[in-house]
C-alpha positions in Angstrom: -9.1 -14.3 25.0 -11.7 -15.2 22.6 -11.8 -12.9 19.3 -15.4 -11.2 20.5 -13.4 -9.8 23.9 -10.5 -9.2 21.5 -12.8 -7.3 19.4 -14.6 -5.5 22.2 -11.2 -4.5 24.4 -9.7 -2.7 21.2 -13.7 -2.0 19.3 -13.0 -4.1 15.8 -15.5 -6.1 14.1 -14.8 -10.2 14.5 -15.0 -9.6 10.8 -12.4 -7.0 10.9 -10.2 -9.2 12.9 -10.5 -11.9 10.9 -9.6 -10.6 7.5 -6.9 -8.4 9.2 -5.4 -12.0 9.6 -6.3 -13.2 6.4 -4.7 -11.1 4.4 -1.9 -10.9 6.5 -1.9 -7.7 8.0 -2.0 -9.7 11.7 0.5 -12.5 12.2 -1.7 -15.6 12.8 -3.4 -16.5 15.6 -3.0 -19.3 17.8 -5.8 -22.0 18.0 -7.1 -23.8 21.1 -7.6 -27.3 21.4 -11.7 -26.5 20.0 -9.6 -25.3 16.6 -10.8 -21.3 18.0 -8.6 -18.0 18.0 -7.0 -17.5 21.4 -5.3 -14.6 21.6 -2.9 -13.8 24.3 -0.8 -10.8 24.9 1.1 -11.3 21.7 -1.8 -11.5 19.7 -3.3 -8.2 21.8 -0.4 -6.6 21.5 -0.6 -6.9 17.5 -4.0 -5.9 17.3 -3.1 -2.7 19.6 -0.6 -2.1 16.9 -2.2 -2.1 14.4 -5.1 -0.7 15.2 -2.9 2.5 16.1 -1.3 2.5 13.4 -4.3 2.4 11.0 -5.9 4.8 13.3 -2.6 7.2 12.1 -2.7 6.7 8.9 0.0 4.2 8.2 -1.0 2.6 4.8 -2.3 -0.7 4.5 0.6 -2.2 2.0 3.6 -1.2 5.1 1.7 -2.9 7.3 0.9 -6.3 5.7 4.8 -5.7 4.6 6.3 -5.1 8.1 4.1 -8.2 9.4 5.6 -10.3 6.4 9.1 -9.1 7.7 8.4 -9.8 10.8 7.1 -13.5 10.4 10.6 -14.1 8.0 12.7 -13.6 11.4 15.3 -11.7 12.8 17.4 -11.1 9.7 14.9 -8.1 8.4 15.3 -6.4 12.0 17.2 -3.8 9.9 14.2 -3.7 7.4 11.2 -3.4 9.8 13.4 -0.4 11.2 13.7 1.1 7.9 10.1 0.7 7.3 8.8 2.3 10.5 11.4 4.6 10.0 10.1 5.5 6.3 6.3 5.8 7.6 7.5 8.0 10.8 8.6 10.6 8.1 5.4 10.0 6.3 2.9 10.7 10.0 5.7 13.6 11.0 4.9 15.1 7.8 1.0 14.8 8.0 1.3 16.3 11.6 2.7 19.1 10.8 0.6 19.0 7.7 -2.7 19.0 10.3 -0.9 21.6 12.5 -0.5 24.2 9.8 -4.6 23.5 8.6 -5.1 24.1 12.4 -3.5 27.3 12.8 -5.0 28.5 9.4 -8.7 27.6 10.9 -7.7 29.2 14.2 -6.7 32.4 11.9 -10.1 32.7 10.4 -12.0 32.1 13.6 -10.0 34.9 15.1 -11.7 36.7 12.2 -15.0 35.9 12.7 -14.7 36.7 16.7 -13.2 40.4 15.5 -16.1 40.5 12.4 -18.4 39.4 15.2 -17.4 42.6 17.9 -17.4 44.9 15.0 -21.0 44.1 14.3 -22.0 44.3 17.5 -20.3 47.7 18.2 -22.1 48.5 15.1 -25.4 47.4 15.8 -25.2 49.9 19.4 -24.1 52.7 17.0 
């Protein structure tokens, strides 16, 4: 695939793309014979994860880290794991973080529907 269908299937900028790859948060990209990106389901399947995982929140530094890891071979296996493992604890935390702020707002809209009944019981009074 071509980096504009690349950047289309999973909506990133060819800009976006490109510098994700520049500064090494995406492994590099294979060339064709024209000297073009052409990604194939590797290459997808990096941008898929990334893109998730910047969509989560995962910072910027574990990712270009985990792709460095990653390019240095099987011998940081055990380091990749402890990084995802690290930023796992980091999103679980967030979750439940965003879970809290979302029973909190559900609270006060409860209040509003009961401050909104007793006006209108008022109002037929």
């Amino acid at each position: 695939m071509t980096i504009a269908e690349v950047g289309k299937k999973y909506d990133l900028s060819i800009d976006t793309m490109r510098y994700y790859e520049w500064i090494g948060r995406l492994p590099p990209v294979k060339r064709n014979s024209g000297g073009f990106r052409d990604y194939g389901e590797e290459e997808c399947n990096w941008v898929y994860f990334i893109k998730c995982m910047r969509n989560a929140g995962i910072s910027v530094e574990a990712l270009t880290e985990y792709v460095a890891l990653f390019q240095q071979g099987a011998s940081t296996i055990p380091a990749r794991k402890a990084l995802l493992v690290e930023q796992r604890e980091v999103l679980a935390k967030r979750s439940q973080e965003i879970l809290d702020t979302l029973a909190r707002l559900d609270k006060k809209i409860d209040g509003y529907e009961e401050r909104l009944l007793k006006y209108e019981q008022d109002k037929l009074i």
